[in-house]
Structure formats: C-alpha cells, structure tokens
N, C-alpha and C positions, 0 to 999 in steps of 0.2 A: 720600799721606794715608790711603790706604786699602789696608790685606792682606787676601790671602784666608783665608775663613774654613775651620777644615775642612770634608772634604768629605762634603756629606749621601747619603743612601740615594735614588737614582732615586724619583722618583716613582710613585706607583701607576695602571696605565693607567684612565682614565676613559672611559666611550662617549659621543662628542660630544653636544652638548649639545641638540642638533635634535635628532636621534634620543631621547634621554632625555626629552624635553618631550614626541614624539607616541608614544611607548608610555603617559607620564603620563596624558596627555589622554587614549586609549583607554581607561585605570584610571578614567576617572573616570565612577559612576553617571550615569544618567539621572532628572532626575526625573519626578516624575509631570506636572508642569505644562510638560513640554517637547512645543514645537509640533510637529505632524505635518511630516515630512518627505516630502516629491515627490521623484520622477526625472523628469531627463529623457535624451533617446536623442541620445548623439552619434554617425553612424555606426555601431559596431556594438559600440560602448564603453558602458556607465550608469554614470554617473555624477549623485550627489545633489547635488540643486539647494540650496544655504545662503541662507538669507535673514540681512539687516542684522544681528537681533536675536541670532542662531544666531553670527555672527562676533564681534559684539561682548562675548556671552558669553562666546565660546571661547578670546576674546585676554584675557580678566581673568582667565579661572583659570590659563591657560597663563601667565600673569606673575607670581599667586601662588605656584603651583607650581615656578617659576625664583627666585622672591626666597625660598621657603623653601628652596629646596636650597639657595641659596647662603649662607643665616644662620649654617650649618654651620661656612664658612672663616671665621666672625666669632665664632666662640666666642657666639653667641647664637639659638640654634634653639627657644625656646621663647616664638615668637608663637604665636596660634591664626590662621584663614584670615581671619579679619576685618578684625583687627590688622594684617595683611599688606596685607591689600586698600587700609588706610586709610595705611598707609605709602607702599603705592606710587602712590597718589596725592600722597598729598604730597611726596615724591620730585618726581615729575614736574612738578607744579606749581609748586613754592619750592626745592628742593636744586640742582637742574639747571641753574635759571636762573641763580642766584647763583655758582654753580661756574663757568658759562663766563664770566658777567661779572667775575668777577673772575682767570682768567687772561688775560681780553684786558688787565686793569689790568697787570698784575704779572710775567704767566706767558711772555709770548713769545719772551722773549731767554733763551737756555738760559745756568746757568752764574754769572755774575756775583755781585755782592755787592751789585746796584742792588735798590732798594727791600726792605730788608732789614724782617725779622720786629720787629715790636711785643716780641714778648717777648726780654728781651733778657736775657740769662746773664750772670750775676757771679760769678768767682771768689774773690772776695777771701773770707776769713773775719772780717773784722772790720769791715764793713760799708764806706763808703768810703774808697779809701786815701787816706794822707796825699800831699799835693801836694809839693814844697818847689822849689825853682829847681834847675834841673840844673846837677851842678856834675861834675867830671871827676872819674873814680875817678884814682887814687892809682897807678896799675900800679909791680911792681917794676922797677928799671931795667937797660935792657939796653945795655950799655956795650961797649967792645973788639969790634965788630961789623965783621968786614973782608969787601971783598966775594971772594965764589970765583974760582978761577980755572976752572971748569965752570961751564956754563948749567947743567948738571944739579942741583949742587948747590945753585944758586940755587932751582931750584924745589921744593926742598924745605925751604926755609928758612921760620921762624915770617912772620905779620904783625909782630912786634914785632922781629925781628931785619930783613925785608923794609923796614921803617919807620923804621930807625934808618941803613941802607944809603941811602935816599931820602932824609932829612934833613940827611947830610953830604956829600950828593951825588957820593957812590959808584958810584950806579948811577942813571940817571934813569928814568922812568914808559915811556918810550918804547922802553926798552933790558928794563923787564922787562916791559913787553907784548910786545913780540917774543916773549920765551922762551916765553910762557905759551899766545901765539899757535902758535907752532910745536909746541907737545907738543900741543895740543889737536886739529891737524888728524892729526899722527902716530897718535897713541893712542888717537882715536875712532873709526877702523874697526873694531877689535880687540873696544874695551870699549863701542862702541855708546853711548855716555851723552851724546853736543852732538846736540843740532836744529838749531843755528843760530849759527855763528860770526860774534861783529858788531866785523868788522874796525874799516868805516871809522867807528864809534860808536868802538871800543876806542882808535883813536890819535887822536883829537880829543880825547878826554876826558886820553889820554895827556898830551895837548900840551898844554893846558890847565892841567893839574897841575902840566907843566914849566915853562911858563911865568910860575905864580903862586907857582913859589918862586924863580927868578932874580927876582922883585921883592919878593923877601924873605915872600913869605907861607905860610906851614905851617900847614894845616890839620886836620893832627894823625896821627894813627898809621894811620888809611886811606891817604891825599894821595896820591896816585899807585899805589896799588894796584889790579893786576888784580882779578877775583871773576868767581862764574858767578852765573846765578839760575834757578829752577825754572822750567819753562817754562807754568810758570802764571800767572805775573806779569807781566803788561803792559809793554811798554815802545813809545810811537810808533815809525810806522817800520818796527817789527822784528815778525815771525811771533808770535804768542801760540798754539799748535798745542791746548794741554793735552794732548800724544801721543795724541792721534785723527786716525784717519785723516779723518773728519767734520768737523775743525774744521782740517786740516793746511795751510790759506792764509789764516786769518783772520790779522784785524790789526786790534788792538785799540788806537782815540787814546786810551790812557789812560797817564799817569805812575802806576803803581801807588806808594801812600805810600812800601812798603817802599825801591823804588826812587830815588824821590826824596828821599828819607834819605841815603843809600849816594851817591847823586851831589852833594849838599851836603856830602858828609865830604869830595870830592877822587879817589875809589876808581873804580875805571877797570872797566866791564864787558865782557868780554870774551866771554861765551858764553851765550845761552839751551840748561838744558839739560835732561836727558830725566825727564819725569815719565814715568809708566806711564800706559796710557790714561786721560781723565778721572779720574788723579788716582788710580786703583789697580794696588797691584802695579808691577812692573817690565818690562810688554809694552807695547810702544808701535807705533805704525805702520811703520818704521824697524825693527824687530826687538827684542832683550830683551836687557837692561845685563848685563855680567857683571861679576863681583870682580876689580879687579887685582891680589887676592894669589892669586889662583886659578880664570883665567879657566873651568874645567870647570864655576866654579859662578856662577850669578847675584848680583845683587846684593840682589833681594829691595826691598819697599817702594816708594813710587811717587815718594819720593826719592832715586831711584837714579842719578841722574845727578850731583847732587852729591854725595852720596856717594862715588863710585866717580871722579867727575873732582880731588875733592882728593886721596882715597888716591894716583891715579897720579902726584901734580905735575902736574896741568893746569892748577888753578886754587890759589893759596894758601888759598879760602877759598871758600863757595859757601853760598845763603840756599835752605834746604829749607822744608817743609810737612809736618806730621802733623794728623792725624784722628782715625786709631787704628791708633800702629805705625809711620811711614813718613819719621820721624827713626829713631827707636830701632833697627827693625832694618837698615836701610841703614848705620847707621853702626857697629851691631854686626858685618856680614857683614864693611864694609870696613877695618872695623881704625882709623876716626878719631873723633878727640873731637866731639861733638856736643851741644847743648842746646835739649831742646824744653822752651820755659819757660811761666811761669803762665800761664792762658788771659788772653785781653786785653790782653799786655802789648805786644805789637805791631798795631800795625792793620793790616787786611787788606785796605783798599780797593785796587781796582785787583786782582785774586786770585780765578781762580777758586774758587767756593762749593761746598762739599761738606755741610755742617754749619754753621750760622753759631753755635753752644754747643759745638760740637770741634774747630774750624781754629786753627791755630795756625803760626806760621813762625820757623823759629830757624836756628843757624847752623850747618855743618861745615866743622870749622877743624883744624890740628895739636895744637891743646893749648888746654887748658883757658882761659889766660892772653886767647889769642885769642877764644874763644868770646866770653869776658866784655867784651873791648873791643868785638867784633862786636853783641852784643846791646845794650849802652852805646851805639851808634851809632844803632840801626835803630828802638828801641823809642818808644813815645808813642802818642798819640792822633790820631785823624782824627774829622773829622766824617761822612764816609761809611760809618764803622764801628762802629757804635754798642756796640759791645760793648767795643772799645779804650778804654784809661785811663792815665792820667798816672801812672803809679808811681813812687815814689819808691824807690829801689833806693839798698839799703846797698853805701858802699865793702867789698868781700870782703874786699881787702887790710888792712883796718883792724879787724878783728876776730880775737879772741884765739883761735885754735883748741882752747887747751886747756882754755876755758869752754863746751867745746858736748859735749854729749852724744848720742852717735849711735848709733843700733839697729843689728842686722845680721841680715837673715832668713837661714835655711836655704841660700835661691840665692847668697848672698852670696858674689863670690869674695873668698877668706879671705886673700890674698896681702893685700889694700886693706885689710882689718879687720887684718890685721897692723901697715902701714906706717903709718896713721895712728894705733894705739894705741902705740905708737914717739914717736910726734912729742907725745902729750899729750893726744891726745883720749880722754875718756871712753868705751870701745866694750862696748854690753850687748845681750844676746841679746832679738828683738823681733819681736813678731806684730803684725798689724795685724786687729784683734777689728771685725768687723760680721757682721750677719745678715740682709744682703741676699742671697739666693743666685743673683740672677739676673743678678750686674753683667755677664756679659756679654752677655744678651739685650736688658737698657738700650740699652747701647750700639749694638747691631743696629738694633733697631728707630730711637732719635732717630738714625744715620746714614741709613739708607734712605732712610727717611720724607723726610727735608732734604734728600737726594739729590736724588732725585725731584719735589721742590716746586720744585727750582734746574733738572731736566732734563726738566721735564715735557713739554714742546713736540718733545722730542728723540727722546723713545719715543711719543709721539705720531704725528711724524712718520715709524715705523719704523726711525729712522736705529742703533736699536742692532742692528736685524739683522744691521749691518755693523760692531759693534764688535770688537777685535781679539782679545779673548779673549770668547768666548760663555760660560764659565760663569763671568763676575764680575758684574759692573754687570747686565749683562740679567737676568738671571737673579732676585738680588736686588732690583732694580728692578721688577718685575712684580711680583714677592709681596709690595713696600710697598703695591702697589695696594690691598690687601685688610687693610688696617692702620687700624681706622674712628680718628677723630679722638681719641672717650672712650680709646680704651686707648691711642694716643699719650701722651696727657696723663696717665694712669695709669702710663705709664714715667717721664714726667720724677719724678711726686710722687715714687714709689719712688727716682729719682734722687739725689731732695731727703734722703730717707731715709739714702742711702750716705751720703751729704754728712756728715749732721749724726753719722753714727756714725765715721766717717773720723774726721774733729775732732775727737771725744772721743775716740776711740783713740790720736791721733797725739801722746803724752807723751815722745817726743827730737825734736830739732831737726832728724835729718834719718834716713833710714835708707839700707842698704845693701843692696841683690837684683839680681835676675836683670831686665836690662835686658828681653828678650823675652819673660819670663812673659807669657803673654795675659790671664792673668788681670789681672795689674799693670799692664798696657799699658790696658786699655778700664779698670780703675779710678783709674788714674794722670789721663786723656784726659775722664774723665766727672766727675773731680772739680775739675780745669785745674792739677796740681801739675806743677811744673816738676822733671826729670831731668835729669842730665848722665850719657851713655853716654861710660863710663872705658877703653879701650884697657889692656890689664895684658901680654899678651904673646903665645904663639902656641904651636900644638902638630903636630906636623904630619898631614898630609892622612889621611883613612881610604883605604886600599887604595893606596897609594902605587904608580904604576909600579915593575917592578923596575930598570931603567934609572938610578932615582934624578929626584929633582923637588928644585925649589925653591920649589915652590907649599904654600902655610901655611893654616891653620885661626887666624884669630884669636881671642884671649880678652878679654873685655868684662864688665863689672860696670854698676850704673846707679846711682846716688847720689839718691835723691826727697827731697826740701823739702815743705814747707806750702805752700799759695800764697801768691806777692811773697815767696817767702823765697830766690829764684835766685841771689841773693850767697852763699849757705850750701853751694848744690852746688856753685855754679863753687870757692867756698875747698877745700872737701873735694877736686874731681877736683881742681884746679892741687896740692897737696899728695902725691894719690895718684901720678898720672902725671909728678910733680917726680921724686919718690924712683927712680918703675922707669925713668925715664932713656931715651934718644933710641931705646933699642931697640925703643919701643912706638911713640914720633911719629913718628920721621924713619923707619924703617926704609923702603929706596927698595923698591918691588914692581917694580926693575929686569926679573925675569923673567917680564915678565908673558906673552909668547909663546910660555913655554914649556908 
C-alpha cells in the first residue's frame, strides 16, 4: 500500500531537550519582586534552598519556553509568552483529557478498519452512483480450450481459459490446486512472496467446488479456482501477519468482505501472501520479495507477494492493496496486468487500515479479461465500510471502442497509443492542467496522519523500534506526530482543490502514461481514479553478465479513467494487451534461478 518516499537529507543535530530548557531557564532575567533565596550546608556541598513558590514559577516558564520552541515544528511560532501560558493550560486541562478518553474509545486495537472515521470520502464525480441489479458482464468467449499435457503449462493459463477447463471437467478444483499448491512451496524460497500456505482450507474449498458441479452446479468463471490473498486480509483460522514481525502470530476471526466474495464465487484459496511490513514497501519479517523475471532485483510495493506469486505461476490470480503505489509498481516490476480501481468500489472490511480515503484492493491477473471478471466478482458494499458503494459498472465488452477518445501524456508508451489508434480509437496528445503543486505533500501528510490514528497504541507501545525497515513507517510515523489537526484538514480542502481541477481538466475518456510516475501515482490515489497497469514487452537487463542471462527488464504503460469509469480501462488494456499477444502475459519466467 505504501513506497518509499525519496530519501531526505539527515536531520540537523539538536542538544537534548533538558539541557536546552536549563541553559533557557538560566537565560531567564530575575525580577525585582523575586524572593530572597537562603543556603543551606549539606556536608561540604551548598546548595540553595527553593521554596514552593520558586518551583512553581520555574516549571511555568520552563513549559512556556518548551511549548514555544516547539510552535516552530508547527509552522506557528508567533504566540507571545501569555498566549503560551494560557494554552498550556488549556492543553493540560481539556486537550489531554479528551485525547486519551478517546483512544481508550477508538485507539487500542492497532490497524483495523473497526470504528472507522465520520468523515467519509467519495470518489464518485457525480454525486451518488447509480444502483442497478448486478447483472454478468458479457466476457468474450473462450472456446476450443484443451487441457496441457504439463502442469507447467497449466499454471500459466488465463482464469477464463482455467474456467472453461473446470466447466467441461477437464481438470477438476482438486487437480489444479495441487499444481498451484506445488509451485508455491517450490518458488517461495527463491522469490520469498507466501507467509502462509493454507493447504487444508485450499482442498476443502477444492472439494466443495468439485462437488457442486458433479450435481450439476457452476458457479461461474471462479468455481474451482486457486487465488492467493494479501496478507492483510483476514481470513479465520489462518495467520493475518501484515509482514511484521510484531503482529507475525496474530489471528484474526474475521471473514474479510473481500474474501467472502471470492468464496461465494466457488474460488479456492490457496496462499496468504507477503505484504511488506505494515503494508509498505516489500521487506517483510521473512526477508524481501524479489521479481521472478529477475530475481537480482525486488519486487518493489507492499504488494509484492501477489505480484510476484502470479508473474511466477503460483497463483492464476491474487487480490492486492494500494495506498499510494503498491498495485502499480509491483505489477509494473513484475511484468502482470493489474487494476487498482475507483476508491470505494470494493469494501475493505476485515483489511488492514492504512488510509481509510486511499485504501483500495484490486486484482493481479494474466490479462486484462481476467482482471475485469476478478473485480466483477469481489466489488460491492459492506456495512463495516463506509466508504464502499454499490456501483454499477458498465459491461467493457459492450461498448464501441471507436466512440471513445483517449489522451496520451509524454510517458506514454507509444507501442499502446499505436495499437489502439489501429483498432479505431481516437488517440490525441493530453495534459492534465491543475495548480495544485503540492499533490504529493497531500498525499504524505492524509497517509501518515491515518497511519498513525490506525497504529497509534503501536508506536506507543515502542513496538516500531523493532519494525523491519527503520527508515519507513518509524520514521514517518513520528513526524505525523507533529502534524496539528488545522493543517491536516488544510490538506484535505487543497485535496478538494486537485479534485475539482482534475474534473475539469479530464475532457477524454481515458488517458495513457507512466504507470509509476509518482506524481500520477499520489494524484491518481488522492483523487480514487482507477488504472489498469498494461504489460507491453521487455528489454533486457542493464549490465547484463557476460556469461549471457535470461533475466528481462519489463515494459508497462497505465491506462487512467475518471472515477466508476473502470469498464473503460479494463476495454482499453484487454484491447492493448489483445494485440501484443501471449509474449507479454504468458511469457513463463522459467529462469527464474538463474
């Protein structure tokens, strides 16, 4: 959900804070009306005798003198000592109390998505969306589908071609958990990306599936499908780690919605897998995921486990998390299609909180076709999520591609702006005009700040002294402390700002750039527009042994929509990734050992 940001300039040494308070206090005049002071003899030591009056004094200026140095880190140093004085009593009197009475309400369970924020985020731009009865999209059909005569090549096969093999029972639930089971335990020493293989969950569910189609029931293009799921998603029973070592035995009774989606489809889970610690980056307790096109290099984002477990054939399909970033580049590093879609269109309950205005969970699949069926499956509303919504999502497939009009920025790779102005579509040269310039400070601050409101009992506790990378979460996490509420809410309005200039900028239907621009990534995230990251092909490695490698560099594009417009990207990638053909989806990262 969360990358690291670049890296800032060391701090500047400060002299502790005792010591700076009693040179202060020596700074400070005497006045005239101050009480004569006595000795007396201890030994062979003097030492001045302070009476009541003399301490009580000296602890008010010494805490004036502490709360104005510290007005500095709030961008607000121009009290006088009065002002100061009458704050810091009311601090002490009203702020304080209110503050711990209400993390004993709210604050003690690190993490969750329980007792979720009053304010609640809307993506939509057209105030609420339209409801309608779910009805099945339309997918092309996938016909003449035999099974392999290799597992290998089974696990590289689509959901839709996996789902048409299961429906004419080619292969049963039980036959391709196995496969899926077996690469998973092979390939995860290597590429580090499963926490938690859930065998006897994956052939129950197996059996189940097999079961309810020898009595004739299909329930539809999951039905017996393997998947993995982020290991921030709840499931009873089974480890919920979030890749901390701090939370690496918890066990959470909770059906997360996502999950109980995916198990009403018939879809068989077979792996919780590696987030990066609490959710950023790609270091977990366990060690750090690499790419399977190239294991020298990581996999980047704190969706790195599904990411990296479909690229290899471990899983056909696996349900990630983005924040800001951790779809997009996880799936740009490993070379698979992915879609992190409009904010709210999936609920979150049951999932750890990072953001409850930028969490989001979408899918990495082979291809575009799949994504869309996978997000068709999983999406809707919950009650514990108040930000989820019922959207009503256009069939992709039923819409005319050569009626849509689509921008292409500068990053855009031009292979994709080629193959679709090929097939019909309108393709023109597009900038996205606001005069926000701090979209990605927004984005900093409302992440921390959530962060922290969701981990506050955690760094409380010091438990980040021990988190697995010290310069991510800890580090960030401390300096939301110093983030007062007014400029919180001074980020979102500016938020509200990008919002309404985005909107009027956004005059095509969809555009085409650089899936990991940071910039695009925290304005993509901060406005809740759904991406589909497009696989296009591969280049290979910088500095290649001379021995000769077959480890690749892949190439990826991102395809953005308006929000609830995610039928628009999946049409555009299924189109793009149609045309450049299996070299982009199937290609196996057989070498991954080398």
């Amino acid at each position: 959900m969360r990358l690291p940001r670049r890296a800032l300039p060391p701090p500047r040494p400060h002299p502790p804070l005792l010591h700076l308070l009693v040179l202060l206090s020596f700074a400070v005049p005497e006045t005239a009306a101050a009480p004569p002071r006595t000795s007396s003899i201890v030994g062979m030591e003097t030492k001045e005798a302070v009476s009541a009056n003399d301490v009580s004094r000296q602890e008010t200026i010494s805490g004036v003198i502490a709360l104005k140095g510290s007005m500095k880190y709030f961008d607000a140093d121009f009290f006088n000592d009065s002002k100061l004085r009458e704050m810091e009593d009311g601090a002490i009197e009203f702020n304080v109390p209110a503050f711990r009475d209400n993390r004993k309400l709210v604050a003690l369970e690190n993490g969750g998505l329980h007792n979720p924020s009053a304010l609640v985020f809307k993506s939509s731009w057209n105030g609420e969306s339209k409801i309608s009865k779910r009805k099945s999209l339309d997918y092309p059909i996938t016909s003449s589908v035999h099974r392999p005569s290799k597992d290998e090549d089974i696990a590289f096969m689509s959901i839709m071609e996996l789902g048409e093999l299961i429906r004419t029972k080619q292969v049963t639930s039980r036959e391709l958990t196995d496969v899926f089971l077996r690469r998973l335990k092979r390939y995860s020493p290597v590429i580090k990306s499963v926490i938690t293989v859930t065998d006897d969950l994956a052939y129950k569910q197996a059996k189940e599936a097999d079961d309810l189609l020898e009595q004739g029931k299909y329930l539809g293009l999951l039905h017996g499908i393997p998947y993995g799921l982020k290991d921030i998603i709840a499931v009873p029973e089974y480890k919920t780690t979030w890749g901390s070592k701090t939370f690496e035995n918890q066990v959470l009774d909770i059906e997360a919605y996502v999950y109980k989606r995916l198990k009403s489809t018939g879809a068989v889970l077979v792996a919780k897998l590696v987030t990066g610690s609490l959710a950023y980056d790609d270091i977990w307790f366990g060690g750090r995921t690499r790419n399977p096109w190239n294991i020298e290099e990581f996999s980047t984002g704190s969706s790195a486990g599904p990411a990296a477990s479909t690229s290899a054939g471990m899983v056909p399909f696996a349900i990630g998390s983005e924040t800001a970033g951790s779809i997009t580049y996880p799936a740009a590093r490993c070379g698979v299609t992915a879609l992190r879609p409009t904010f709210g269109t999936v609920a979150r309950t049951g999932v750890m909180s990072i953001s409850e205005s930028l969490d989001k969970l979408g899918p990495f699949c082979r291809s575009a076709i799949d994504c869309a069926v996978v997000l068709d499956e999983i999406r809707g509303k919950d009650a514990g999520d108040p930000s989820s919504r019922e959207v009503d999502i256009e069939d992709p497939f039923h819409v005319d591609i050569t009626q849509l009009t689509v921008g292409y920025l500068d990053s855009a790779e031009m292979e994709v702006v080629n193959v679709l102005s090929a097939k019909g579509v309108k393709l023109v040269p597009f900038k996205l005009n606001y005069t926000v310039e701090s979209v990605q400070s927004i984005l900093n601050i409302t992440m921390d700040v959530d962060m922290l409101a969701h981990f506050d009992n955690w760094q409380r506790e010091g438990l980040d002294n021990v988190y697995e990378a010290q310069d991510q979460w800890p580090v960030e996490l401390r300096r939301a402390r110093l983030i007062p509420a007014v400029e919180y809410l001074q980020a979102q309005r500016a938020r509200g700002k990008l919002i309404r200039e985005v909107k009027e900028s956004f005059t095509v239907d969809a555009f085409i750039g650089n899936a990991t621009d940071w910039e695009l990534v925290c304005l993509g995230n901060l406005v809740g527009m759904p991406v589909a990251v497009v696989p296009t092909g591969f280049k290979s490695i910088e500095d290649p042994p001379k021995s000769g490698t077959r480890r690749r560099t892949t190439i990826t594009t991102g395809i953005y929509a308006p929000p609830d417009h995610d039928h628009i990207v999946s049409l555009l990638s299924h189109h793009s990734t149609g045309h450049l053909g299996r070299r982009c989806w199937y290609f196996r990262p057989r070498n991954m050992l080398h």
